[in-house]
PDB file of N, CA, C and O in Angstrom:
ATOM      1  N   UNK A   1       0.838  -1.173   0.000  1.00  0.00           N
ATOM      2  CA  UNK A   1       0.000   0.000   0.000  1.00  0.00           C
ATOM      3  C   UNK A   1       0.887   1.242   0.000  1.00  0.00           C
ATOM      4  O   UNK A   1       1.698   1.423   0.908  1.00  0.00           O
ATOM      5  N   UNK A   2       0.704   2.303  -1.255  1.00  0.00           N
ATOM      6  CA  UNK A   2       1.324   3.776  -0.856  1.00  0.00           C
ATOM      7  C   UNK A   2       1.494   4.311   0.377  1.00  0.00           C
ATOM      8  O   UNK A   2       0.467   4.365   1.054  1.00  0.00           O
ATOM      9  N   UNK A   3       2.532   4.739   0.886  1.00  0.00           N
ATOM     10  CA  UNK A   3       2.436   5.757   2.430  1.00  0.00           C
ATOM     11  C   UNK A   3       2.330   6.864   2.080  1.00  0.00           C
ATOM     12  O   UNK A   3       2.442   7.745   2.932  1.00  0.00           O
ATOM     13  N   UNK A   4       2.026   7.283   0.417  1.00  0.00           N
ATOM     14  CA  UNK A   4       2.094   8.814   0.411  1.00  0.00           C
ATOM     15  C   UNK A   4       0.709   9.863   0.890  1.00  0.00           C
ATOM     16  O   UNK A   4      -0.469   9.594   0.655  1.00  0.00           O
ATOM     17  N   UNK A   5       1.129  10.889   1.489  1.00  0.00           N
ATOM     18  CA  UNK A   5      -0.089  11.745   2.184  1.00  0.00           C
ATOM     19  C   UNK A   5      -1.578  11.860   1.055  1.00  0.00           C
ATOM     20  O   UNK A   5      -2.724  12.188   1.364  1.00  0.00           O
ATOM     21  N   UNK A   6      -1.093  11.504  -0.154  1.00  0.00           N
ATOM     22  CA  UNK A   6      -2.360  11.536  -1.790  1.00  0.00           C
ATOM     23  C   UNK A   6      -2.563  10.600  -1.714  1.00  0.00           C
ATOM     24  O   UNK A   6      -3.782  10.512  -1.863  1.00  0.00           O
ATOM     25  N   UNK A   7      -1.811   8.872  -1.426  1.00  0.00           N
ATOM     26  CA  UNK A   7      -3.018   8.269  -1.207  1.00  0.00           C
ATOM     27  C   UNK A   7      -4.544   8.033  -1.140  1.00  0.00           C
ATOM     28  O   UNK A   7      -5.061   8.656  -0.213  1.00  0.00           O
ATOM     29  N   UNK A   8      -5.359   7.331  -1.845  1.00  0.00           N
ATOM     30  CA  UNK A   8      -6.906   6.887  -1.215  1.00  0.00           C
ATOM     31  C   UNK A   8      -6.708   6.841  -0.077  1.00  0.00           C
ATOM     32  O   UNK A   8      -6.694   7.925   0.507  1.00  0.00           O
ATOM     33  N   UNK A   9      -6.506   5.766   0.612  1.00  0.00           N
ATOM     34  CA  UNK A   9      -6.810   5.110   1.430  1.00  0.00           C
ATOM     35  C   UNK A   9      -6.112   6.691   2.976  1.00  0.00           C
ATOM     36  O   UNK A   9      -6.426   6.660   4.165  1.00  0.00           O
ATOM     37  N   UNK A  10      -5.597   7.307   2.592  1.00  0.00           N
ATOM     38  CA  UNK A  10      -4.885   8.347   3.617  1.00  0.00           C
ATOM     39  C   UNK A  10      -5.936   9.648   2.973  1.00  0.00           C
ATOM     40  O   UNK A  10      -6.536  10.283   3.840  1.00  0.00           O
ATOM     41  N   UNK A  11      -6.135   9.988   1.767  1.00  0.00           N
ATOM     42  CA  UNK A  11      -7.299  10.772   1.762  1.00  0.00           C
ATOM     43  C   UNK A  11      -8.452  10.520   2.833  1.00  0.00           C
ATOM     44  O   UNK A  11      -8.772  11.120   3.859  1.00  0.00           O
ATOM     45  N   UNK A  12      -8.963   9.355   2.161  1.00  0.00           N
ATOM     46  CA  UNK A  12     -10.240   8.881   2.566  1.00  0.00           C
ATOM     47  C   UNK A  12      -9.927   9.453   4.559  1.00  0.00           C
ATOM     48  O   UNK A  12     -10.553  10.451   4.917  1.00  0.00           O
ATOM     49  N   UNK A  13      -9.013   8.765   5.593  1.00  0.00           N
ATOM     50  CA  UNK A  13      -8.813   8.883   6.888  1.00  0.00           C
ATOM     51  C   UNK A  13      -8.822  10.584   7.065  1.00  0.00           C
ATOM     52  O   UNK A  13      -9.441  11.240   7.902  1.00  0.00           O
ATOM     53  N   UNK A  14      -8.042  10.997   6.132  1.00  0.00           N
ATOM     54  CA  UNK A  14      -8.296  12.958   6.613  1.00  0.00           C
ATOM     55  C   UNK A  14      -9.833  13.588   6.572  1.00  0.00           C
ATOM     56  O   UNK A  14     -10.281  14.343   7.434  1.00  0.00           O
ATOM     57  N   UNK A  15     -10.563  13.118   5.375  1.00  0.00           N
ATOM     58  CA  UNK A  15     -12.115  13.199   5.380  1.00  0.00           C
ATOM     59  C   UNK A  15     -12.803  12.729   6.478  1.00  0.00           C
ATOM     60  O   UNK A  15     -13.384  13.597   7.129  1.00  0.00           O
ATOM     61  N   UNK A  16     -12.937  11.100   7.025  1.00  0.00           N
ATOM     62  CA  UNK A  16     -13.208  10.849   7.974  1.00  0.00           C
ATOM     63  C   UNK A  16     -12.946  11.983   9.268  1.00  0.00           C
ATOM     64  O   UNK A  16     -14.011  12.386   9.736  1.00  0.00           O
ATOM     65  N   UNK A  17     -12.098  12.377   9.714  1.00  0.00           N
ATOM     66  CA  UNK A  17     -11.359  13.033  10.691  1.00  0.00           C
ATOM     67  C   UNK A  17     -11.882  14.367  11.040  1.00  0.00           C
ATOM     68  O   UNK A  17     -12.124  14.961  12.091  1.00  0.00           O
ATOM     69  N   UNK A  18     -11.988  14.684   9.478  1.00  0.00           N
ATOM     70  CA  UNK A  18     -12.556  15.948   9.734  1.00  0.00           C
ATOM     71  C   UNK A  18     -14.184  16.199   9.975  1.00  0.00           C
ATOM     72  O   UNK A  18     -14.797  16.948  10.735  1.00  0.00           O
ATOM     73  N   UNK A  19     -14.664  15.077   8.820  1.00  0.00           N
ATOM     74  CA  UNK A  19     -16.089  15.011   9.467  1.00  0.00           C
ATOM     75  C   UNK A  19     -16.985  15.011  11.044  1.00  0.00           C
ATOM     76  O   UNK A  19     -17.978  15.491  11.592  1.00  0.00           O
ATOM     77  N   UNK A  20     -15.712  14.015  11.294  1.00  0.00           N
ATOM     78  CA  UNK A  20     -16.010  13.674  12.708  1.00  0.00           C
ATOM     79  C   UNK A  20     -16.002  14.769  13.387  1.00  0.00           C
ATOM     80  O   UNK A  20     -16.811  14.942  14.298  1.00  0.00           O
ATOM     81  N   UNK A  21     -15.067  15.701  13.044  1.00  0.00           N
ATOM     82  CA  UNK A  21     -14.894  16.872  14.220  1.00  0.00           C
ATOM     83  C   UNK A  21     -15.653  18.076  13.940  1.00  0.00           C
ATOM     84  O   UNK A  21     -15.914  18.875  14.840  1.00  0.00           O
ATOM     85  N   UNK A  22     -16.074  18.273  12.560  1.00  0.00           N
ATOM     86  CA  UNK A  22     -17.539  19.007  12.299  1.00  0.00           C
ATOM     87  C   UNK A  22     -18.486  18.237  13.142  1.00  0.00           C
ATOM     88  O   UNK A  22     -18.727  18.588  14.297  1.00  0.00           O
ATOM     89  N   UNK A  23     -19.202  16.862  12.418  1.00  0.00           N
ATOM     90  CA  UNK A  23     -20.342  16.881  13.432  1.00  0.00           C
ATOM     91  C   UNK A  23     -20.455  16.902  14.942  1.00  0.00           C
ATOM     92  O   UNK A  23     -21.491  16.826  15.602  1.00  0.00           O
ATOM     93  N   UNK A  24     -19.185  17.021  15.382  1.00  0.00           N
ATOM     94  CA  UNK A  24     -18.880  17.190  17.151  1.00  0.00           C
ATOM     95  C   UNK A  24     -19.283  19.073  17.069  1.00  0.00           C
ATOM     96  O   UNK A  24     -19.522  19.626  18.143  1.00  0.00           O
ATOM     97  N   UNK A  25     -19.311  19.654  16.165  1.00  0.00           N
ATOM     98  CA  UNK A  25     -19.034  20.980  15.770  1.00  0.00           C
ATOM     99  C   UNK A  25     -18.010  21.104  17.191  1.00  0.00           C
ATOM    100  O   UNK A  25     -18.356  21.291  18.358  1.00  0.00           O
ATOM    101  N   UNK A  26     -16.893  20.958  16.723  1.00  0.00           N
ATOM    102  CA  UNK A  26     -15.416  21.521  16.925  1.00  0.00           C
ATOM    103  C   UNK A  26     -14.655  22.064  16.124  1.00  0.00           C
ATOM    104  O   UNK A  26     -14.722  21.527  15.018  1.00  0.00           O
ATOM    105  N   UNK A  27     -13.898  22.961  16.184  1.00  0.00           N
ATOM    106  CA  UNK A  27     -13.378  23.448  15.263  1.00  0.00           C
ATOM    107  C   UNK A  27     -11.490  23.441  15.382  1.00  0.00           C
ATOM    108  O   UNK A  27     -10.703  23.306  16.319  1.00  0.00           O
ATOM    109  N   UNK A  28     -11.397  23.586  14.419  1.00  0.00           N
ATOM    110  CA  UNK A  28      -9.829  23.092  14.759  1.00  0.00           C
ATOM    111  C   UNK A  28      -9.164  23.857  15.394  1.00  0.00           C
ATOM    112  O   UNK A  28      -8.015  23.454  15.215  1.00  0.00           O
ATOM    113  N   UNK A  29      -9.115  24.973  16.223  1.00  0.00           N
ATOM    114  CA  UNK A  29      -8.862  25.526  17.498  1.00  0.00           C
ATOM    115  C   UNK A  29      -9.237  25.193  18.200  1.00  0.00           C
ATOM    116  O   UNK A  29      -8.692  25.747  19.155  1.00  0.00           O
ATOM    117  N   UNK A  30      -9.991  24.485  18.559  1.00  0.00           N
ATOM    118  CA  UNK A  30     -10.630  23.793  19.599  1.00  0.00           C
ATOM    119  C   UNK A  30     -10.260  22.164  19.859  1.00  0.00           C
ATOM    120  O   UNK A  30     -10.218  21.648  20.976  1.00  0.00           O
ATOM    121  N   UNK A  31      -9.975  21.395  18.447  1.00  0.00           N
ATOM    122  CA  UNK A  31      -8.894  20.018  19.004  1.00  0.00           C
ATOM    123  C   UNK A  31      -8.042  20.711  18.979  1.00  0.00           C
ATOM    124  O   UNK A  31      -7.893  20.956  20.176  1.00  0.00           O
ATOM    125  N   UNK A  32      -7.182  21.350  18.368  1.00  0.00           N
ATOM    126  CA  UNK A  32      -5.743  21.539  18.581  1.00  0.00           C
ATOM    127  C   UNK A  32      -5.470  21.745  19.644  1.00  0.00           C
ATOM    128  O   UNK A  32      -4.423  21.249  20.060  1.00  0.00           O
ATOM    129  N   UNK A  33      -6.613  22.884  20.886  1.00  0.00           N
ATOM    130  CA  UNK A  33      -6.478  23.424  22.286  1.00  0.00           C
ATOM    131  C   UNK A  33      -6.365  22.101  23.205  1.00  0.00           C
ATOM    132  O   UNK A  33      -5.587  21.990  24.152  1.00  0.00           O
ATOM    133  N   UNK A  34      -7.145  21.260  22.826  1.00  0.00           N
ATOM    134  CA  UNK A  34      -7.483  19.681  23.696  1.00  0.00           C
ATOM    135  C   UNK A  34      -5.971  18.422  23.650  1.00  0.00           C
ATOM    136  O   UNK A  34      -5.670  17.424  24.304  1.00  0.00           O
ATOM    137  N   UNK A  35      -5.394  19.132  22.574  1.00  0.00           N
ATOM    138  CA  UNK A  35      -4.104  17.874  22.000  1.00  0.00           C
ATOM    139  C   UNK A  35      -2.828  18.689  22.430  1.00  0.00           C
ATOM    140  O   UNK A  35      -1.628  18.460  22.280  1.00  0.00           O
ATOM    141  N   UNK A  36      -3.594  19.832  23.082  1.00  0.00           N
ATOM    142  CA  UNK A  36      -2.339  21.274  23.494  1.00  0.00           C
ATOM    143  C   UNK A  36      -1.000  21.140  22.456  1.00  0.00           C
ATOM    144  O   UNK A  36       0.211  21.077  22.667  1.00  0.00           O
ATOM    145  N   UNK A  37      -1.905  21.127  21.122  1.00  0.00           N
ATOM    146  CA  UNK A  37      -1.027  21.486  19.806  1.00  0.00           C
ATOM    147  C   UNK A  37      -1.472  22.898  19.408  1.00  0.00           C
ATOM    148  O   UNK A  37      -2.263  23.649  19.979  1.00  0.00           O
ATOM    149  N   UNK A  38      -0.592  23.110  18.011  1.00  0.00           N
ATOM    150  CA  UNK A  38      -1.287  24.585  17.782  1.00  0.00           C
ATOM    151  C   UNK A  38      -2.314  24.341  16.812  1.00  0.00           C
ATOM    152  O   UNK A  38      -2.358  23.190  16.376  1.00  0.00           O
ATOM    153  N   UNK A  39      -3.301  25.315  16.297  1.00  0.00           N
ATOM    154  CA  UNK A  39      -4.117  25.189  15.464  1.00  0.00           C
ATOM    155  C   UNK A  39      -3.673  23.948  13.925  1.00  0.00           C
ATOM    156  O   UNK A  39      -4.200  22.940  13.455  1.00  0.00           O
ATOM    157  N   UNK A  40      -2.532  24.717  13.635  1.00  0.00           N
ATOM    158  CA  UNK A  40      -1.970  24.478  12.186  1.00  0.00           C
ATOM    159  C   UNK A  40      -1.582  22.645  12.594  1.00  0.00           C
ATOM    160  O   UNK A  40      -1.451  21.716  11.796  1.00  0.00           O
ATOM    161  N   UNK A  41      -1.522  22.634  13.471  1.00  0.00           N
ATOM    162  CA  UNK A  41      -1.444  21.181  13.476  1.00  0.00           C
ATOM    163  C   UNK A  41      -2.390  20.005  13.078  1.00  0.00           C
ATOM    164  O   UNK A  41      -2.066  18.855  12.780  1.00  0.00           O
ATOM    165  N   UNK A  42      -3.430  20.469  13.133  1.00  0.00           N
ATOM    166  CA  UNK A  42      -4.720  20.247  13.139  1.00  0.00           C
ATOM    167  C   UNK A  42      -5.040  20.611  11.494  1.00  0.00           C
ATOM    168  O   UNK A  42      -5.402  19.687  10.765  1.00  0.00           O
ATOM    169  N   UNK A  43      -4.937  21.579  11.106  1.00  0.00           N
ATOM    170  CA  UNK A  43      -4.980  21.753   9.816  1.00  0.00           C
ATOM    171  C   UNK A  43      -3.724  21.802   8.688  1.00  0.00           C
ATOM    172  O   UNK A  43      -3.526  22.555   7.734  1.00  0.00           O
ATOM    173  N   UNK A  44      -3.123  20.897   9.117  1.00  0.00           N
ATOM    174  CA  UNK A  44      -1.802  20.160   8.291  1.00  0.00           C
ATOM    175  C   UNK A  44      -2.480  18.940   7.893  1.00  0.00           C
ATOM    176  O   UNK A  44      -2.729  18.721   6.708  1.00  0.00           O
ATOM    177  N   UNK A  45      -2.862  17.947   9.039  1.00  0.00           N
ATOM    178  CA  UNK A  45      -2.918  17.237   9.063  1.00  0.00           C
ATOM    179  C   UNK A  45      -4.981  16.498   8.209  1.00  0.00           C
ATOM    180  O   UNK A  45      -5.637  15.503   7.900  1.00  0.00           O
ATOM    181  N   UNK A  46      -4.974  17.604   8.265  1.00  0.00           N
ATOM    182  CA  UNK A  46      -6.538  17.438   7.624  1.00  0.00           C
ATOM    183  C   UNK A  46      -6.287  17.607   5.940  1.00  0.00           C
ATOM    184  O   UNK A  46      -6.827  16.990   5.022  1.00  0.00           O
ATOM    185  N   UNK A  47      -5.319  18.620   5.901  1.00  0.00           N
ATOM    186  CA  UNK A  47      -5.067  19.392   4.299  1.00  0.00           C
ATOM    187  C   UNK A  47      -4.000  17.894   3.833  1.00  0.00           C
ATOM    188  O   UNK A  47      -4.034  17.619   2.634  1.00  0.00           O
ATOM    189  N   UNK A  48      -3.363  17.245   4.478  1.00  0.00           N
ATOM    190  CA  UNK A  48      -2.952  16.472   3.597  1.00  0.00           C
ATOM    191  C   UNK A  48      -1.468  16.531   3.219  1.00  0.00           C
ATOM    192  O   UNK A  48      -0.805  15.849   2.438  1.00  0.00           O
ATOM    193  N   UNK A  49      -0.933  18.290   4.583  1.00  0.00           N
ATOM    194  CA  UNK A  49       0.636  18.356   4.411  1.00  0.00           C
ATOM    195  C   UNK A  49       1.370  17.604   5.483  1.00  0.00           C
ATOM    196  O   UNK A  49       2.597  17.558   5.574  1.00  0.00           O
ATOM    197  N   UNK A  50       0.405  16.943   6.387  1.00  0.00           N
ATOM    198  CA  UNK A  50       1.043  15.903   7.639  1.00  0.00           C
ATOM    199  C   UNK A  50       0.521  14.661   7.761  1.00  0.00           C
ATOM    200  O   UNK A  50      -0.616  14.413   7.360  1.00  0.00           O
ATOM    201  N   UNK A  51       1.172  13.905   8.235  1.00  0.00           N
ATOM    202  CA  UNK A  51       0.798  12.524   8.436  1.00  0.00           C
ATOM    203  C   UNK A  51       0.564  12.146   9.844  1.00  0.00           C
ATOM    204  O   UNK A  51       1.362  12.788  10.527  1.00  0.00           O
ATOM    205  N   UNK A  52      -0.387  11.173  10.789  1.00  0.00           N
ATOM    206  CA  UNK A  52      -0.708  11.228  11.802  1.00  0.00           C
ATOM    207  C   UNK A  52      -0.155   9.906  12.402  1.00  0.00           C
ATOM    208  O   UNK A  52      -0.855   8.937  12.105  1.00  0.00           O
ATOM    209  N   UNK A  53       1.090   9.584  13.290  1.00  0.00           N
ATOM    210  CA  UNK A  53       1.160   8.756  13.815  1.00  0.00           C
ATOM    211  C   UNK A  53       0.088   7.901  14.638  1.00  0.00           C
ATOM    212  O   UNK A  53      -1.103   8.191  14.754  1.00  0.00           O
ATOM    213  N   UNK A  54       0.516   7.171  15.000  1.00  0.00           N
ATOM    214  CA  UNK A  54      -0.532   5.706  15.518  1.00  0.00           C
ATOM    215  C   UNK A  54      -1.352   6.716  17.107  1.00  0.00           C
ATOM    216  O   UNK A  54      -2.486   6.908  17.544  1.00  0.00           O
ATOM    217  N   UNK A  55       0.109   7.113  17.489  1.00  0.00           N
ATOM    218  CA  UNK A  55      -0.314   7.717  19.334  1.00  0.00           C
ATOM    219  C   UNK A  55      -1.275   9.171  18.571  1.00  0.00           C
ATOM    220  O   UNK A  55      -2.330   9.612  19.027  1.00  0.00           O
ATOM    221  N   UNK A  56      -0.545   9.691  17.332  1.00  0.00           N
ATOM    222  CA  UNK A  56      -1.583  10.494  16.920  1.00  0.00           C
ATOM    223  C   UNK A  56      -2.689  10.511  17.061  1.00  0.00           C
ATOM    224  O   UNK A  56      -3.400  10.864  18.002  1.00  0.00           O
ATOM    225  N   UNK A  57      -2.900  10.091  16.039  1.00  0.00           N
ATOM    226  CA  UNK A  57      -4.519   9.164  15.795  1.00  0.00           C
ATOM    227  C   UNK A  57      -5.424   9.042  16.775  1.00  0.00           C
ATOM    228  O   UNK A  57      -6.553   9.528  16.833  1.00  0.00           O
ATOM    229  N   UNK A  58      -4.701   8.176  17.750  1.00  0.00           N
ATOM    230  CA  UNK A  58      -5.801   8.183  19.191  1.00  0.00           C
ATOM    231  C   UNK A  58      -6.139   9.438  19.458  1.00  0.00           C
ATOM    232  O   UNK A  58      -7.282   9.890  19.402  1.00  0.00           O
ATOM    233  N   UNK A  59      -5.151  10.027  19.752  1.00  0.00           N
ATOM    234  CA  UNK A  59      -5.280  11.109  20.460  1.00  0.00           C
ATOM    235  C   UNK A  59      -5.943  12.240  19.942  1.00  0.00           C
ATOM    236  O   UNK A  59      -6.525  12.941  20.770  1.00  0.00           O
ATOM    237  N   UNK A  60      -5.990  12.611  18.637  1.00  0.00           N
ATOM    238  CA  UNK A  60      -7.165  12.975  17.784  1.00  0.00           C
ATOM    239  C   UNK A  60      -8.412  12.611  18.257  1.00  0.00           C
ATOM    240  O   UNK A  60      -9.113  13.412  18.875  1.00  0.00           O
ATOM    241  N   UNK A  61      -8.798  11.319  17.990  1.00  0.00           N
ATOM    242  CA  UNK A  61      -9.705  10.603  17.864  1.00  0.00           C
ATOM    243  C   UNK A  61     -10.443  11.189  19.285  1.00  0.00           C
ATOM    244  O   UNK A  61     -11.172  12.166  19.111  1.00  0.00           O
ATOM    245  N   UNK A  62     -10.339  10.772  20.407  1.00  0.00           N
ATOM    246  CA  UNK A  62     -10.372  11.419  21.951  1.00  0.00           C
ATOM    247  C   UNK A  62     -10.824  12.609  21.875  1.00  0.00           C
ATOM    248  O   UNK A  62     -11.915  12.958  22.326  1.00  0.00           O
ATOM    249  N   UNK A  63     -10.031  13.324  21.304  1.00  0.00           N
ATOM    250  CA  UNK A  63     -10.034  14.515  21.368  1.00  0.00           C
ATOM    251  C   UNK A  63     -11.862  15.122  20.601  1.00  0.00           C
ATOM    252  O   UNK A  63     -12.774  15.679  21.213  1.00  0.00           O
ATOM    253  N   UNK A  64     -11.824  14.862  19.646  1.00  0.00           N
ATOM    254  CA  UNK A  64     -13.019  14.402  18.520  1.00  0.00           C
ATOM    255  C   UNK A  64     -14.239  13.979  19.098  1.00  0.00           C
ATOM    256  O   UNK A  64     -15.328  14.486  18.826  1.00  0.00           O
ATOM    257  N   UNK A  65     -14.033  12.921  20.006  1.00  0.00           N
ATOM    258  CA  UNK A  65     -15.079  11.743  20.929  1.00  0.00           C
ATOM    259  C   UNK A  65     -15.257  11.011  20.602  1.00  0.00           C
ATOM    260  O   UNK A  65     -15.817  10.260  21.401  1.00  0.00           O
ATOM    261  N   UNK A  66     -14.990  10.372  19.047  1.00  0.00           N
ATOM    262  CA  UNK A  66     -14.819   9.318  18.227  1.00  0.00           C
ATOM    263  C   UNK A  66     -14.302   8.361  18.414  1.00  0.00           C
ATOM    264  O   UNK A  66     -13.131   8.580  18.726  1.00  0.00           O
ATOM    265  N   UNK A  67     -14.647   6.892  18.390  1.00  0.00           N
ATOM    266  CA  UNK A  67     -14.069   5.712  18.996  1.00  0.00           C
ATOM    267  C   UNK A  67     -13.220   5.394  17.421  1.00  0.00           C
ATOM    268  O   UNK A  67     -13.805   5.432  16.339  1.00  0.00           O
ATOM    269  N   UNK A  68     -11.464   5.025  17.625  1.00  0.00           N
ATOM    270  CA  UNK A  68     -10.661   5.092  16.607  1.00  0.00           C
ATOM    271  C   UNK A  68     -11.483   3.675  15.833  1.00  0.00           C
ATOM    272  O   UNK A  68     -11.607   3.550  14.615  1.00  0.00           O
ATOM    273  N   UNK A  69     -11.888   2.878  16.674  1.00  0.00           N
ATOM    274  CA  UNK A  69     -11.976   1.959  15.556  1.00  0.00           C
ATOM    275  C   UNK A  69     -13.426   2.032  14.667  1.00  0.00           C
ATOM    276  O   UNK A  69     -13.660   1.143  13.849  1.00  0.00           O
ATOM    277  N   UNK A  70     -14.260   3.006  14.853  1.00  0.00           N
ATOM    278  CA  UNK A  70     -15.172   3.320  14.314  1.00  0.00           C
ATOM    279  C   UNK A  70     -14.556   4.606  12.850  1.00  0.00           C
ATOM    280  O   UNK A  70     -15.198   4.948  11.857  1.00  0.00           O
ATOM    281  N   UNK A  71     -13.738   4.855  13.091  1.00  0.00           N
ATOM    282  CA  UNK A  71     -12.689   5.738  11.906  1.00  0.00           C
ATOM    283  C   UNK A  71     -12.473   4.380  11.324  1.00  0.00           C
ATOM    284  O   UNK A  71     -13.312   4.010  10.503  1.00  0.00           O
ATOM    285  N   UNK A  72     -11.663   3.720  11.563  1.00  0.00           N
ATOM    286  CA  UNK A  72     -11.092   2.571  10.898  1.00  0.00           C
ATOM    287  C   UNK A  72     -12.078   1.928  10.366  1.00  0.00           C
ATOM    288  O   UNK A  72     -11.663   1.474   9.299  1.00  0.00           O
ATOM    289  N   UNK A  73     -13.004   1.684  10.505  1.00  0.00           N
ATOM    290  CA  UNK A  73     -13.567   0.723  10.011  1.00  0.00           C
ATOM    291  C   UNK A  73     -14.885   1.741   9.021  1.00  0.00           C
ATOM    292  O   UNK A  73     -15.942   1.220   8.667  1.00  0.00           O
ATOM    293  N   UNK A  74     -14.567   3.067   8.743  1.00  0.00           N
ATOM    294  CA  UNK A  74     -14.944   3.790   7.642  1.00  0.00           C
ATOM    295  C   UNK A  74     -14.140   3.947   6.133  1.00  0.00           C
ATOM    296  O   UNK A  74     -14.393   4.530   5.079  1.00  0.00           O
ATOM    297  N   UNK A  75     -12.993   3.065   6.657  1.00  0.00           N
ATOM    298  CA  UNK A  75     -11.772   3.510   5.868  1.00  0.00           C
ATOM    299  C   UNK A  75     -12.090   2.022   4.938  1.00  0.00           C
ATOM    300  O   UNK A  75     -11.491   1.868   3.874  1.00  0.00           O
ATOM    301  N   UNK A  76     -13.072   0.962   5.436  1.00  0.00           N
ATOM    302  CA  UNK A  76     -12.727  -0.291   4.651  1.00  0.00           C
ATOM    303  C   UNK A  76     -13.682  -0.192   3.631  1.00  0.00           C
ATOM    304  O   UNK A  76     -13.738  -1.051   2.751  1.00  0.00           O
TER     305      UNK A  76
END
């Protein structure tokens, strides 16, 4: 499978991600404040210029209220 950030399968997870954190209506100052990252972190990683490690991910996810394996299993 590609690891590149254009990927499907890594598109598809930034869509997920972000959806999730609209219908929480959060806004990405608001996870970034919760992951005590900065905004742009949050919107790197949605736009497709960052990639989200594994501890990432969770911690997103949490952040969101989203159970990770309910992301994952949007991705199949």
């Amino acid at each position: 499978m590609p690891r590149s950030l254009h990927s499907l399968p890594y598109r598809k997870l930034r869509a997920v991600l972000a959806k999730a954190r609209m219908d929480a209506a959060l806004t990405q100052a608001q996870v970034a404040e919760k992951l005590k990252r900065p905004q742009s972190f949050v919107s790197k990683y949605e736009s497709g210029e960052r990639q989200l490690d594994v501890i990432e991910f969770l911690g997103v996810c949490k952040a969101i209220g989203i159970p990770p394996v309910q992301v994952l299993e949007q991705l199949t």
